[in-house]
Phi, psi and omega in degrees: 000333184247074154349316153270005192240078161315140188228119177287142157229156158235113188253160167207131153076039166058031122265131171309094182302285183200172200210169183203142159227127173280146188224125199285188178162147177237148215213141195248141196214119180051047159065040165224137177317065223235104170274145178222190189214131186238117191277128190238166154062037162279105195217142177231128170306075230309307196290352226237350207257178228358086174216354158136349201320303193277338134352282188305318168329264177330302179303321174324288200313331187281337168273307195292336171260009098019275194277022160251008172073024175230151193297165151218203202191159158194158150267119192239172159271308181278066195268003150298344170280004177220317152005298147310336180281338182140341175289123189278131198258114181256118180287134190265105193248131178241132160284129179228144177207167173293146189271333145335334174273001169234012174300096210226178212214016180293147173224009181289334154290190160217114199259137170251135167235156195236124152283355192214139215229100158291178176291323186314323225262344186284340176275280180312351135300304159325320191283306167276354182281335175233018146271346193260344166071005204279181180208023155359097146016053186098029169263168173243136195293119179270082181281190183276322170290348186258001162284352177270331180270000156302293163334284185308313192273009156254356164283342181256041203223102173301345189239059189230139160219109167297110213230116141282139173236124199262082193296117164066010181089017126290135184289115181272322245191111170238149179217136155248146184224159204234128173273105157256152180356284185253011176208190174237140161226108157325081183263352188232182093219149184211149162159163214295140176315303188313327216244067193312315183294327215257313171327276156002267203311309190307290177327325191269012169264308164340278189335289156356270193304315189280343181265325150336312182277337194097011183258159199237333184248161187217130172224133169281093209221104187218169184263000000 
């Protein structure tokens, strides 16, 4: 389904052991376009684990992306597990707050949430995503293909929710959100810096939304 994102396995006997794939990808770093490759999708068969697998894997995928002569990255929990292969371990910093602290009382907008990304509503992001200018440090450059692979990979992710926020019946504004166990996590929000109201409100939807479900904290993992 992703033409770019090759995926190595390693098999026996016509099963699939474990597998790794790479995803070309552009990344914006000290406000320049910068490409690399980002390994994704490190998966080994649990009767199949410590036995060298994603090892063997991972060293694949890196001469090939070696041999293009570009850096890569991935995001782990374990990142001493990877370290040996060559990777410089970058600390991931998150902001967190009671989602009571974010609470706002603004009402001049009007928010739709989406659980599913038609093309249309995947334009309209796009739309307030280059109207909002960001270039953000370790943000990835939203070319037309990587919004088509954007889609597909929030329709297939059960615990994502998209809260548009709308003025007059134009989408001023978006926030995506990742439902976890004990919290709500922010992996996204855009809309024009100048527009400080639209920010708010989307957060104080958050807010909204973690005391309905019963979670008390909101964490921000944003670049």
């Amino acid at each position: 389904r992703f033409p770019d994102w090759p995926c190595y396995c390693l098999c026996s006997n016509n099963e699939i052991l474990g597998n790794v794939s790479l995803a070309a990808m552009r990344v914006w770093l000290d406000g320049r376009a910068t490409e690399l490759v980002g390994i994704a999708w490190v998966a080994t068969r649990k009767a199949e684990r410590r036995r060298g697998i994603a090892n063997r894997l991972l060293r694949h995928a890196l001469e090939a992306v070696d041999a293009q002569g570009l850096p890569s990255a991935l995001f782990t929990g374990l990142p001493g597990v990877y370290e040996p292969l060559g990777f410089e371990i970058v600390e991931q910093v998150y902001l967190a707050a009671p989602a009571q602290r974010l609470a706002s009382g603004r009402t001049e907008f009007e928010i739709r949430t989406h659980r599913t990304l038609t093309p249309s509503l995947v334009e309209t992001m796009a739309r307030i995503r280059a109207r909002a200018g960001s270039k953000h440090d370790g943000e990835v450059v939203r070319d037309t293909k990587y919004w088509q692979l954007y889609g597909a990979l929030f329709n297939g992710y059960p615990n994502v929710v998209l809260l548009v926020c709308e003025q007059r019946g134009r989408a001023v504004g978006y926030v995506r959100i990742e439902t976890e166990d004990d919290r709500l996590l922010v992996s996204e929000l855009s809309c024009s810096a100048a527009a400080v109201g639209v920010a708010l409100t989307l957060l104080g939807c958050v807010a909204e939304l973690a005391t309905d479900t019963e979670r008390e904290t909101v964490t921000l993992a944003l670049p």
